[in-house]
N, C-alpha and C positions, 0 to 999 in steps of 0.2 A: 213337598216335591212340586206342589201346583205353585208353590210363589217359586223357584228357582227356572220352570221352565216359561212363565209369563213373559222377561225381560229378553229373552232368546226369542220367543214369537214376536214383542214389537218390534225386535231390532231389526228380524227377519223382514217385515211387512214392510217396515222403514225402506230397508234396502230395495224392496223390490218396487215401493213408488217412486221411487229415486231415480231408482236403473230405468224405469217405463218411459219417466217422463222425460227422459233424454230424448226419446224419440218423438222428437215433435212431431205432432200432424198438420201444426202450419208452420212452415218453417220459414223465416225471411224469406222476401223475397230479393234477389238479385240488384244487387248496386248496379247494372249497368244502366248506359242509355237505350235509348228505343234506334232502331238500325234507321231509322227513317226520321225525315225532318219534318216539323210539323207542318209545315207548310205542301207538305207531299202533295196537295190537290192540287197544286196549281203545273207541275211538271208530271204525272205521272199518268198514266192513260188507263182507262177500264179496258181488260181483258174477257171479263165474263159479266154480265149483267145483273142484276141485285136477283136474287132466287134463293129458296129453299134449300137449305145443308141436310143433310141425314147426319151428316157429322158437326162439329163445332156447337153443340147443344142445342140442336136445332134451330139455332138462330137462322134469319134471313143473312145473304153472304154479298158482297160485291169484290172482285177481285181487281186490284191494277198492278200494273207494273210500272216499274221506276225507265228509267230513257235505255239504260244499258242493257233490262230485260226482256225490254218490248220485244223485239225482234225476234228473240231466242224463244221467245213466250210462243209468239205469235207466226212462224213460220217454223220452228222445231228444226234447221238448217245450219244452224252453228252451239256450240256449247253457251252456256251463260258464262260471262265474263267474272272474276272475281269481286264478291262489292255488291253483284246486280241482285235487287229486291225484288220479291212478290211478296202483296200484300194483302188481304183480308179483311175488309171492314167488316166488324159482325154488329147487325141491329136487332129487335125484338123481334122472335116468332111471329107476331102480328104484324109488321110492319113490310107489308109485302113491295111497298115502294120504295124501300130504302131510303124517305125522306126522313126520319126521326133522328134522333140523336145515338151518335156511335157509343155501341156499347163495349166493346174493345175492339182491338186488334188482332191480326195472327199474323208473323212476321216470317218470312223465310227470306235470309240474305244470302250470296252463295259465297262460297272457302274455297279456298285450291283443291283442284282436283288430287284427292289420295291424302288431303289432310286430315279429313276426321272420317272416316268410311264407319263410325257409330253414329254419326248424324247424316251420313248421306254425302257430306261435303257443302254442308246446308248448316247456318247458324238459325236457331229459330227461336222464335220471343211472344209471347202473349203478353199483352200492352194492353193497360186497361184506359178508363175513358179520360182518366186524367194526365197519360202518358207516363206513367210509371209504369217499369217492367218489372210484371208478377211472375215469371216464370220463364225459363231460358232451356231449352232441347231439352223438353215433354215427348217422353218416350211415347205415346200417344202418335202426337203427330207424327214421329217418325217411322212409328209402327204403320200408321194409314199411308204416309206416302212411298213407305218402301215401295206399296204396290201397282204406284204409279209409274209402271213400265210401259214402253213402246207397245207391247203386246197390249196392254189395258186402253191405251190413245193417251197415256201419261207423255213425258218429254225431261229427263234428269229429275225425275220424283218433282214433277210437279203439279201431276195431274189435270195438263194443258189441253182439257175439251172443250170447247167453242160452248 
């Protein structure tokens, strides 16, 4: 009886590393591009100054904005236009200068109004230091920015404090 039920136990076991290992815990990451061009430093203006996150793994943070976000960023007096980026340079915890070398990105580009209301109307991208995008609307981020409401001193989730 013990050798007929053995072959039914591996098959079982079989099946079940099988079926597990579908679910990848790394899963690709994302064939797109990065919303932003590499050369973003040279067009795009600091909005917030290099500081301490409590979020983005505590990395050091410096924020800018691309030409078409500045304004919307920076005055909260018109909506952001479709297209318009904010951007997140994330450095090391230690690197309180923001002078070291970028260790990714966090990308918010903005969608038409009413087009993805599961993202905010926000495409979003973590870009790491090579410019490759690892990961595209991380319910995370969306989860923090939801709360980036006018009542909070947010401005279209984007958590626009000075």
């Amino acid at each position: 009886m013990k050798r007929a039920i053995l072959p039914f136990v591996w098959t079982l076991a079989t099946c079940f590393l099988v079926g597990c290992s579908e679910n990848n815990p790394n899963p690709e990451p994302p064939k797109a591009d990065p919303v932003f061009p590499a050369d973003y430093a040279s067009t795009y203006t600091e909005v917030r100054n290099c500081r301490q996150s409590g979020d983005h793994d505590l990395n050091i943070i410096r924020v800018l904005a691309d030409p078409t976000a500045l304004d919307p960023y920076q005055n909260q007096n018109v909506v952001f236009p479709v297209g318009a980026v904010v951007l997140k340079e994330e450095y090391d915890f230690a690197d309180v200068t923001c002078a070291g070398p970028i260790l990714r990105w966090t990308v918010m580009s903005r969608l038409a109004t009413g087009s993805s209301p599961e993202t905010l109307d926000w495409k979003w991208q973590e870009v790491d230091s090579a410019r490759k995008v690892v990961s595209e609307d991380l319910q995370r981020c969306i989860a923090c920015h939801s709360s980036c409401t006018a009542a909070n001193g947010g401005f279209e989730s984007t958590c626009a404090l000075p």
